[in-house]
C-alpha positions as CSV (number, residue, x, y, z in Angstrom):
1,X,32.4,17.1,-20.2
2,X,30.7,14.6,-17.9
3,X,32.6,11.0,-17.6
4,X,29.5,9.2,-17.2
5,X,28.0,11.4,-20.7
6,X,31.1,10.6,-22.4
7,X,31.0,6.5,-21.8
8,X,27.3,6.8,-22.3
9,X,27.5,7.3,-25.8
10,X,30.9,5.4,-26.5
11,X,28.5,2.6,-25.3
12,X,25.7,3.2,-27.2
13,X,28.2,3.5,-30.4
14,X,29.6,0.2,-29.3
15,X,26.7,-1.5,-29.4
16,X,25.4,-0.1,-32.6
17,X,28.3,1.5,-34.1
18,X,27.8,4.2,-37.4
19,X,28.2,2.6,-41.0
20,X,31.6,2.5,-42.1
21,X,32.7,1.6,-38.4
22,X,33.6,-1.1,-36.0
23,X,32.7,-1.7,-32.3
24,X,36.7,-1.5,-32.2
25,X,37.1,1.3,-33.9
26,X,34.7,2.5,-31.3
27,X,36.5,1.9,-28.5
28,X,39.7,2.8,-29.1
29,X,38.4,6.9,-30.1
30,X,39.3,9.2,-27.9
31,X,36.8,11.3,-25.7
32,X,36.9,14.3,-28.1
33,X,36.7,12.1,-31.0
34,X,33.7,10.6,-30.2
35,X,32.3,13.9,-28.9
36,X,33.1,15.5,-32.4
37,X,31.3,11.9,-34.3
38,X,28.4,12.1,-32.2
39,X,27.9,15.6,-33.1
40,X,28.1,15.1,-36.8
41,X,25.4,12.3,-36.8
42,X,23.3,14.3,-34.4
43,X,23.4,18.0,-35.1
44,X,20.2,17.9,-37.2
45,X,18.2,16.0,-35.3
46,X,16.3,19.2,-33.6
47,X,15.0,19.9,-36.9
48,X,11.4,19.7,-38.1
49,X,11.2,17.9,-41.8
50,X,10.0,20.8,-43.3
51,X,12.4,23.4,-41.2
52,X,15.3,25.0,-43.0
53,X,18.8,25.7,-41.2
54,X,19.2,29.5,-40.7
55,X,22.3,30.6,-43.1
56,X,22.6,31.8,-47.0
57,X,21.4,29.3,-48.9
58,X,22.6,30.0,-53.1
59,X,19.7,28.5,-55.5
């Protein structure tokens, strides 16, 4: 993964880091850590609002 990427975001998490967390906390992740957290609070984002997630859904 890209160096400059990988700082990129642990800056951006830094500045405004996720609720529950601290700028320390932050800092002190390692790269695939932060990789992994960014990943959790992103991987929906390419959805539309009214789009459903291809998978089995039970109802």
């Amino acid at each position: 993964m890209d160096p400059k990427f990988i700082e990129g975001l642990r800056q951006k998490y830094i500045k405004n880091p996720p609720e529950g967390m601290t700028a320390k906390l932050v800092k002190n992740m390692t790269d695939s850590d932060l990789l992994d957290m960014h990943y959790f609070l992103t991987e929906d984002d390419d959805l539309d609002d009214d789009e459903f997630e291809e998978g089995f859904y039970i109802f």
